[in-house]
N, C-alpha and C positions, 0 to 999 in steps of 0.2 A: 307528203313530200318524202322522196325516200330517202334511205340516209347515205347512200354510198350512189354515183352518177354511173351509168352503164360502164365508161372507160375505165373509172375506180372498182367496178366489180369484176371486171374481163384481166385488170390486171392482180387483183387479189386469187382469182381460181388458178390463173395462172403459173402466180407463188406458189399458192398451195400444193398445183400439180404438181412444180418444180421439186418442194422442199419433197413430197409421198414419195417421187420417181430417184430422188439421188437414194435415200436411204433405203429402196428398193437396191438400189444398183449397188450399193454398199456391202448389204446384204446377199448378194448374187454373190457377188466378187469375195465375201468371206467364205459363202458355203463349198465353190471353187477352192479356195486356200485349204480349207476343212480336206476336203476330200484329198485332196494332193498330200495335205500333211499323215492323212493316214497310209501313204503309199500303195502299192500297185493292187491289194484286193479290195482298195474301198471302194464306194458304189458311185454310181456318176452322180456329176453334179447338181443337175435336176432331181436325182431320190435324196441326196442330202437336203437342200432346197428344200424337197417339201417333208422329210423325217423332222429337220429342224424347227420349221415356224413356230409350230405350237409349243414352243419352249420360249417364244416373245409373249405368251400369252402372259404371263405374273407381271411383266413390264406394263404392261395395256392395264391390269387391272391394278396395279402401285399407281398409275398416274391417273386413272377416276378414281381412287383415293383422295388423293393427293389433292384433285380439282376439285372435286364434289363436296369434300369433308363437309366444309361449313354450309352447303348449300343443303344436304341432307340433313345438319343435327338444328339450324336456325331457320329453313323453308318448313321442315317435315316437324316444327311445334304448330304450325297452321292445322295441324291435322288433331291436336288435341279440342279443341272447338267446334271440331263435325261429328267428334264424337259422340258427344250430347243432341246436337242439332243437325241430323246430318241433311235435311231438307230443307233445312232454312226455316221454320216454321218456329221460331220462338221457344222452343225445347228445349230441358237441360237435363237430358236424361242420366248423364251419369255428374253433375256439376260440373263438366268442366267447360261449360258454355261460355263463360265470363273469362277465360283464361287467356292472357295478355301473352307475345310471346317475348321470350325475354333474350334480348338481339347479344349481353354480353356471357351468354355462355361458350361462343367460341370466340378464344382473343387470338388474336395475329400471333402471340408465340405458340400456343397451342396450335395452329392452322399449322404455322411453318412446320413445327415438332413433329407433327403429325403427317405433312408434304414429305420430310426429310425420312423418317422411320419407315412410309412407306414402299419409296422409289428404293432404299434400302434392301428393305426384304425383297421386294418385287426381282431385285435386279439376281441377288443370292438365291432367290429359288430358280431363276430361270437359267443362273449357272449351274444347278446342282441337276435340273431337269434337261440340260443340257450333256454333263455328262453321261446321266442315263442313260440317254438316247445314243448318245456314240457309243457307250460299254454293249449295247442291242444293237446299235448297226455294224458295229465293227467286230469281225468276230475275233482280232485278236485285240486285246488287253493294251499292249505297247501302243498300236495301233490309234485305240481311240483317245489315250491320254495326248499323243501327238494331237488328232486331228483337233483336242480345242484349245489349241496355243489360238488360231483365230478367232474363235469363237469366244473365249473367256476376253481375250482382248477386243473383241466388239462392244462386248457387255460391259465391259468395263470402262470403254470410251461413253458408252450411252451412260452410265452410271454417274460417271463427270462432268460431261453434258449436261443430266438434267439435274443435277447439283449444285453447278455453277449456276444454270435458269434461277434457281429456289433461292440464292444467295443475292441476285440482282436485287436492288433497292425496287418497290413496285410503289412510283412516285411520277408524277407528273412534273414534266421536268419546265414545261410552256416553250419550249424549240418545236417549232412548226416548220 
């Protein structure tokens, strides 16, 4: 039986394309303001567009942080137990065959701690990789500190954004 009905999954890709396409267009429309803000010798909007992206990349990797934490330090003790036995075959070649995994090594305040510290640095390195890249695209100086009046203020919207997500109670509320 599956768990979502064809109309429940046409309109969840749906969402999802919605929400990928706005923050695409977000982004279009910042790297535009960028370029404008560095005035008449910056580069058109499509080379900012794509100088930029890879300065979102610390953000992508702050939020599998973020997600993954506990799924890497509480899934990835499963892996202590094949290390002894990695065939299955009743082996305990280095002891640790017997080994229980132990579910309260990461607690909900360490998860969050660790959600929040992440999305933090993630979002400060991509502003700092961010000016880089304007001080190299732009070749004058004034120039590039203008163009990321948009760009530190995107970063800093997404920064509030997934902060405020992190601060949300994650509780079942029983409203259907």
């Amino acid at each position: 039986m599956p768990i979502l009905r064809e109309d429940q999954m046409v309109r969840l890709v749906r969402s999802v394309a919605l929400v990928v396409l706005l923050f695409l267009a977000v982004y279009a429309v910042v790297c535009r303001l960028t370029a404008a803000a560095a005035g008449e010798r910056a580069a058109p909007t499509g080379g900012v567009l794509r100088s930029f992206v890879l300065t979102l990349v610390p953000i992508a990797i702050a939020y599998h942080v973020a997600h993954y934490f506990s799924l890497f330090f509480l899934g990835g003790q499963y892996v202590i137990p094949l290390l002894s036995d990695p065939l299955g075959r009743g082996w305990n070649l280095f002891g640790t065959a017997h080994y229980q995994v132990d579910i309260g090594l990461v607690t909900p305040r360490l998860q969050w701690s660790v959600a929040v510290v992440a999305v933090v640095l993630g979002h400060v390195c991509a502003i700092y990789l961010s000016h880089v890249t304007a001080l190299r695209l732009f070749a004058d100086r004034r120039a590039a500190l203008r163009s990321q009046i948009p760009m530190v203020a995107l970063m800093v919207t997404y920064t509030m954004l997934s902060l405020w997500i992190l601060s949300q109670p994650i509780v079942e509320t029983g409203v259907r």
